[in-house]
C-alpha positions in Angstrom: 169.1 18.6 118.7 169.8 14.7 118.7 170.3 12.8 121.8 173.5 12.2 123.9 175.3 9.2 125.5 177.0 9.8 128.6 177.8 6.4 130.3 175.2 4.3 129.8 172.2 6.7 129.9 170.6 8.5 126.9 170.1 12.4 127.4 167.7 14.3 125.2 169.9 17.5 124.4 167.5 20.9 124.3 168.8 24.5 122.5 167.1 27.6 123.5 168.3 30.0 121.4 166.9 33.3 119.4 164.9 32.9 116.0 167.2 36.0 114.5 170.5 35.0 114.5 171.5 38.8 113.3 169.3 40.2 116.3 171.3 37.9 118.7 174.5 38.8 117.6 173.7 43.0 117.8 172.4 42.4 120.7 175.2 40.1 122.0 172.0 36.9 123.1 173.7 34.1 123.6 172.0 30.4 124.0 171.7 27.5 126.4 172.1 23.8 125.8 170.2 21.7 128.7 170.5 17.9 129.1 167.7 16.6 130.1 167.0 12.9 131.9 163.5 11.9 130.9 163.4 8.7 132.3 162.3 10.8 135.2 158.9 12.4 135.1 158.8 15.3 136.2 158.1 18.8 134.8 161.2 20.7 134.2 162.6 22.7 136.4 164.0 26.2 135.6 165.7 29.0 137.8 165.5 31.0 134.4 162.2 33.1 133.2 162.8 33.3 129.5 163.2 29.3 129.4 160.0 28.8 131.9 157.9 31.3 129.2 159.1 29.4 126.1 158.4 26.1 127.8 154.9 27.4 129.1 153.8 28.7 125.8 155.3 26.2 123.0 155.2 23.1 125.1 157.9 21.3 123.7 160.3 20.8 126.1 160.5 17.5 127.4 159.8 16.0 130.8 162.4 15.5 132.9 165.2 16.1 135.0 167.7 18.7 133.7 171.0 17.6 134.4 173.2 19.7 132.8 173.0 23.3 131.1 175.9 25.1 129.4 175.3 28.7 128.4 177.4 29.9 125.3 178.0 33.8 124.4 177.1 35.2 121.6 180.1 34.4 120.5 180.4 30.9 121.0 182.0 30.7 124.4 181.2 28.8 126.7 180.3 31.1 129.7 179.4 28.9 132.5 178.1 25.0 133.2 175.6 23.8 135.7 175.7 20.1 136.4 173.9 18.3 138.7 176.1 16.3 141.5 172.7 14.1 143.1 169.4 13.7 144.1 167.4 12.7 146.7 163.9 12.1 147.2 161.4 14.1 149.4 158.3 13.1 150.7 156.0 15.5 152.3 152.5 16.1 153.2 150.9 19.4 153.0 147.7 20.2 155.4 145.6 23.4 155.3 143.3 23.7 158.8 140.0 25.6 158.0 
């Protein structure tokens, strides 16, 4: 999908959505928009498993912080929004004792 503007920042804007448009609408699939910031590297982040096994297998779904996702109905409703409020960094150090 082409890029978004919000502010002064430039979002690349990332569909997941079914190849079979008539398979998705029998079996009522909807699809998600993310927003992704990839200024920040990072590898994505996703609390979803169908996203994280069409990420892990294509590869193209940019690096990045997802800020926003919007999932849609089959329909064309907007069901629900996720947007980020902040972030903050972590620093941590992991040690394994034999």
């Amino acid at each position: 999908m082409n890029d978004t503007i919000i502010g002064e920042k430039k979002y690349t804007q990332i569909k997941l959505s079914s190849l079979n448009p008539k398979r998705a609408k029998r079996k009522k699939i909807g699809y998600e928009i993310y927003l992704v910031d990839t200024n920040i590297k990072m590898k994505p982040f996703f609390n979803e498993p169908l996203a994280f096994e069409v990420w892990r297998e294509k590869k193209n779904f940019p690096d990045g912080l997802v800020v926003e996702k919007h999932y849609y109905s089959y329909d064309g409703k907007l069901s629900y929004s996720q947007v980020l409020k902040e972030t903050s960094p972590v620093s941590f150090e992991l040690i394994i004792k034999k």
